[in-house]
LUMPA-968768 format. One record per atom (N, C-alpha, C, CB): x, y, z. Coordinates in steps of 0.2 Angstrom, whole numbers, padded with zeros to 4 digits, always signed. Last residue first. Glycine has a CB too. Layout:
XYZ ...
//
This chain:
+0232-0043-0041 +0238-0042-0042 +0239-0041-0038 +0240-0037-0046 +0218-0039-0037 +0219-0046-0038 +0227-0048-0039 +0215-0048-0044 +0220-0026-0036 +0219-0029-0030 +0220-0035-0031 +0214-0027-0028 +0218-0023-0050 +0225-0020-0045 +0224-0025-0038 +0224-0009-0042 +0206-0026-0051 +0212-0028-0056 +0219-0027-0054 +0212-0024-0061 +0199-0017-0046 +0197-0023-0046 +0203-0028-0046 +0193-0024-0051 +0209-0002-0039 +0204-0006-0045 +0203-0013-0043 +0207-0006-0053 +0211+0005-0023 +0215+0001-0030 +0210-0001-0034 +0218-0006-0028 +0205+0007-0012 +0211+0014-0014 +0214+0010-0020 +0218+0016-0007 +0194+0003-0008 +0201+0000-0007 +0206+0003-0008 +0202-0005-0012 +0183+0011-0008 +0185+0008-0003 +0189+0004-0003 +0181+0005-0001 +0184+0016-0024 +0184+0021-0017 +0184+0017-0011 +0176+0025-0016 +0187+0004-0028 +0191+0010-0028 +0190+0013-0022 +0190+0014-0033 +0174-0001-0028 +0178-0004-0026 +0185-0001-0024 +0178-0007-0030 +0165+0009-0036 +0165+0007-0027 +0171+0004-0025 +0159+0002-0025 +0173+0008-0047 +0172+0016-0044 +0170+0013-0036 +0165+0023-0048 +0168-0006-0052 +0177-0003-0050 +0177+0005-0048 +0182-0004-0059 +0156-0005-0050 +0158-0009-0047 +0165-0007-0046 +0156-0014-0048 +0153+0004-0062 +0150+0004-0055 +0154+0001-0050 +0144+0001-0055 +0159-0004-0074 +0161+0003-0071 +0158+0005-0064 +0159+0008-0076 +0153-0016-0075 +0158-0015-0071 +0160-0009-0069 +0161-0017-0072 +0136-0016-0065 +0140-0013-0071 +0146-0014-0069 +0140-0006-0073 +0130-0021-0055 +0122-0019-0061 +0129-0017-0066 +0113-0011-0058 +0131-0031-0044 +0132-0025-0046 +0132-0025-0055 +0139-0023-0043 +0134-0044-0037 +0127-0043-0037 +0127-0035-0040 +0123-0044-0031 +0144-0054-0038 +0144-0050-0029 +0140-0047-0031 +0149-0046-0025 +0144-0058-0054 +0140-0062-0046 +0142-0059-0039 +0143-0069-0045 +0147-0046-0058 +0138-0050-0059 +0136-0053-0053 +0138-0057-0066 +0158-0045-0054 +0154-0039-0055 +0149-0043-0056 +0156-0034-0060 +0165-0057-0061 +0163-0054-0053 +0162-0048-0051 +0168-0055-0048 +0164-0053-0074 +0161-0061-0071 +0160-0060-0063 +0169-0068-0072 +0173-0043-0075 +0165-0042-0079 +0162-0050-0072 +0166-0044-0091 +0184-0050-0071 +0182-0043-0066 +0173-0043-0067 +0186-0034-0069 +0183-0066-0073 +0184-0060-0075 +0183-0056-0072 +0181-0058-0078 +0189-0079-0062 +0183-0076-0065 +0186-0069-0066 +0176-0076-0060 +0198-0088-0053 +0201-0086-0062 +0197-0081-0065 +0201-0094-0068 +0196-0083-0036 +0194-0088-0044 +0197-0083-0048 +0184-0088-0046 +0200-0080-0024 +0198-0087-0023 +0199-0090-0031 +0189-0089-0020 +0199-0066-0024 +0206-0069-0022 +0206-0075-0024 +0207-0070-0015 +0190-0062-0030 +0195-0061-0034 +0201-0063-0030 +0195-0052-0037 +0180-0066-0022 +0179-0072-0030 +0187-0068-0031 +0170-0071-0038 +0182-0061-0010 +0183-0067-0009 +0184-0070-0019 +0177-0069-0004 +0179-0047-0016 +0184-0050-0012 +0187-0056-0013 +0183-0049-0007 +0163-0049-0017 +0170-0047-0024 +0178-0049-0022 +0171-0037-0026 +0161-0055-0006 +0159-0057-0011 +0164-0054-0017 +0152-0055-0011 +0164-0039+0000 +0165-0045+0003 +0164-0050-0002 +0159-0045+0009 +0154-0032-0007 +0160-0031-0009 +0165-0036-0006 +0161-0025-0007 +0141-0034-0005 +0141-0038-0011 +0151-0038-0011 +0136-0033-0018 +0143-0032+0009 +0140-0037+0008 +0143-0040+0002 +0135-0035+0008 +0141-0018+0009 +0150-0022+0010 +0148-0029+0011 +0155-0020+0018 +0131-0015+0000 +0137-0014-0002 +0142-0018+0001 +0138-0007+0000 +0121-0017+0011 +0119-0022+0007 +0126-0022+0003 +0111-0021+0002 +0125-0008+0021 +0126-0013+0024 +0125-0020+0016 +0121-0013+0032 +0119+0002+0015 +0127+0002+0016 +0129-0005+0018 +0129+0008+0023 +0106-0001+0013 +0110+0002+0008 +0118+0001+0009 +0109+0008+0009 +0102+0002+0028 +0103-0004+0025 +0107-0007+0017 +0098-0005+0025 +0114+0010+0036 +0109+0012+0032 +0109+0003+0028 +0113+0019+0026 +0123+0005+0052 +0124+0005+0045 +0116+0007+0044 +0127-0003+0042 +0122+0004+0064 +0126+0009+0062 +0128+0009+0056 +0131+0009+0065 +0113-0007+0068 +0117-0009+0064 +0122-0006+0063 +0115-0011+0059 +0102-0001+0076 +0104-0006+0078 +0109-0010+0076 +0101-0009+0079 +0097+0010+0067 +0099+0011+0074 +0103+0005+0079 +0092+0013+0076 +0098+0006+0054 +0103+0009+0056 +0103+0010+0063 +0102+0015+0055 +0086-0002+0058 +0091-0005+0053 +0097-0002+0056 +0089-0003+0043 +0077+0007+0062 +0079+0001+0066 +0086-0002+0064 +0074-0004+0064 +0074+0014+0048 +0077+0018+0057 +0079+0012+0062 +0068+0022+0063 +0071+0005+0042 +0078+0007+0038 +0077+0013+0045 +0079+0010+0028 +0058+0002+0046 +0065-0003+0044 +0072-0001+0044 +0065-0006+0038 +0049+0011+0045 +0053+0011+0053 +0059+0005+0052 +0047+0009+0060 +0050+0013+0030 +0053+0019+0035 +0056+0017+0041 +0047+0025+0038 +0043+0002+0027 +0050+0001+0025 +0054+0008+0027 +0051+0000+0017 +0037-0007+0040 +0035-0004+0036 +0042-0001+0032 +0030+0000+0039 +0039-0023+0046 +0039-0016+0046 +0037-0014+0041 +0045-0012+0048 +0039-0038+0045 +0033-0037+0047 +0032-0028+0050 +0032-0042+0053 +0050-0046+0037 +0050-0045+0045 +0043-0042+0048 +0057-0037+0048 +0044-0043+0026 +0046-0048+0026 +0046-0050+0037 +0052-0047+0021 +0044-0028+0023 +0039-0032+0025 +0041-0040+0026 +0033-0032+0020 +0059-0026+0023 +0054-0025+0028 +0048-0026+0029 +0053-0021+0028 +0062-0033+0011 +0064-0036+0018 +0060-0034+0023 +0071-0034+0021 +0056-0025+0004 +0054-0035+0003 +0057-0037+0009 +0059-0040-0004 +0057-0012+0002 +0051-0012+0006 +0050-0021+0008 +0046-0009+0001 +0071-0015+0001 +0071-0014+0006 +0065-0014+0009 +0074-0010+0007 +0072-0028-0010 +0073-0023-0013 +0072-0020-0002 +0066-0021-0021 +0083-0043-0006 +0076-0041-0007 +0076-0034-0007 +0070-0042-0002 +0099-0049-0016 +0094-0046-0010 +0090-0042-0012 +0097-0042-0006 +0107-0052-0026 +0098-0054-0026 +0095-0055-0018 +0098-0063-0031 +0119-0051-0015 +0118-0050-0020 +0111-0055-0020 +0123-0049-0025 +0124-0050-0001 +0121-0044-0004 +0118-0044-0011 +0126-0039-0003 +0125-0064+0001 +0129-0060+0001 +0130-0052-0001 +0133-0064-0001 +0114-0071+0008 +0117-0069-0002 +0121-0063-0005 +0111-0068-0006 +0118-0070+0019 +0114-0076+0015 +0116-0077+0010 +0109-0076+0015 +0116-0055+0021 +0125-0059+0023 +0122-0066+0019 +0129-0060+0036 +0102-0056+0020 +0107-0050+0018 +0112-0053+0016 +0109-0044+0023 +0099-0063+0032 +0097-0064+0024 +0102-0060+0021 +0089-0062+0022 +0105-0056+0043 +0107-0063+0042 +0105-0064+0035 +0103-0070+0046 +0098-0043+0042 +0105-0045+0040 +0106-0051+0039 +0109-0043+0045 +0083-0050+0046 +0085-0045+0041 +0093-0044+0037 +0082-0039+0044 +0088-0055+0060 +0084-0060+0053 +0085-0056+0047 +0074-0062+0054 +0092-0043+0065 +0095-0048+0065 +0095-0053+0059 +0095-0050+0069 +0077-0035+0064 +0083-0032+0061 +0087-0040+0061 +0088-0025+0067 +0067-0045+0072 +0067-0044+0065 +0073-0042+0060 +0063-0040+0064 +0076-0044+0084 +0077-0051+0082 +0074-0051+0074 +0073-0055+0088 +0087-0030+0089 +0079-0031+0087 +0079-0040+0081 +0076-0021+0080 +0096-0034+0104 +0096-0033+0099 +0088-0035+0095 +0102-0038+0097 +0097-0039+0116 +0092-0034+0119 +0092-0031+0109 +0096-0026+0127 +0113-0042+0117 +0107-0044+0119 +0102-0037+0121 +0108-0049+0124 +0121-0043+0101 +0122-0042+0108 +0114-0041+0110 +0128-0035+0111 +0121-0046+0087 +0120-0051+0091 +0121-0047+0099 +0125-0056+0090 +0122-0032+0081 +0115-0035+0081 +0114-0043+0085 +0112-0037+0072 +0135-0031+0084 +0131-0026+0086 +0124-0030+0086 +0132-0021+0082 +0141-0040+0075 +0141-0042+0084 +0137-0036+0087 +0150-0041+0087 +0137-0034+0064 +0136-0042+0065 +0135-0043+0071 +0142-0045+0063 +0145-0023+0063 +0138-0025+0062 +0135-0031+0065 +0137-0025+0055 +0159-0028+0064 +0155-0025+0068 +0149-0025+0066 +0156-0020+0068 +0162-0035+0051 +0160-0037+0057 +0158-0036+0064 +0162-0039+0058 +0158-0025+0041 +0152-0030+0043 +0154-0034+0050 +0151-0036+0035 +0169-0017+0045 +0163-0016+0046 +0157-0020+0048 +0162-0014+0041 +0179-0027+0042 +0179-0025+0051 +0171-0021+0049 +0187-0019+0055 +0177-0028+0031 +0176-0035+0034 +0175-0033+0040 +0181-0041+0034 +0180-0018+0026 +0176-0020+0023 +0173-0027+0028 +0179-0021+0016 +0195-0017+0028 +0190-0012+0031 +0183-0015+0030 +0191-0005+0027 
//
């Protein structure tokens, strides 16, 4: 689910007539995979908005909240290290960019229907 999102996102900001700041704004985003992404006023100035008409743009041309979209980002990232690596739950909880594991195993859950731990199993 997690991947068909972002990959909808993705193809949404490439079709043409797409906002070429929004796009550069995701690409960074998907870059680091959501984690030690810029806070939302950093991206937005960064592109050259203000951080209200960023996150109207953001959504309007992503169907995602930037917020939302920085999540399947880091979660994408948890995916990949708990298929790919030996790393702790704690260990990949740090590096797909989530501040706790308990945080990270209630999102994870809610968008898998399984724990960290269950899923690597």
């Amino acid at each position: 689910m997690v991947v068909r999102k972002l990959a909808a996102a993705y193809y949404r900001i490439n079709l043409p007539g797409a906002d070429d700041r929004i796009r550069a704004a995701a690409e960074r985003i998907g870059r680091f995979n959501g984690c030690g992404a810029d806070t939302i006023e950093q991206l937005a100035a960064s592109v050259g908005l203000s951080a209200s008409r960023f996150a109207h743009l953001f959504r309007e041309q992503i169907g995602l909240t930037p917020a939302q979209f920085v999540k399947l980002a880091k979660l994408r990232e948890a995916v990949r290290l708990l298929k790919h690596t030996n790393l702790s739950v704690k260990e990949v909880t740090a590096r797909a960019g989530f501040r706790n594991s308990s945080h990270f195993s209630r999102t994870f859950k809610s968008e898998f229907s399984v724990t960290p731990a269950e899923f690597r199993h």
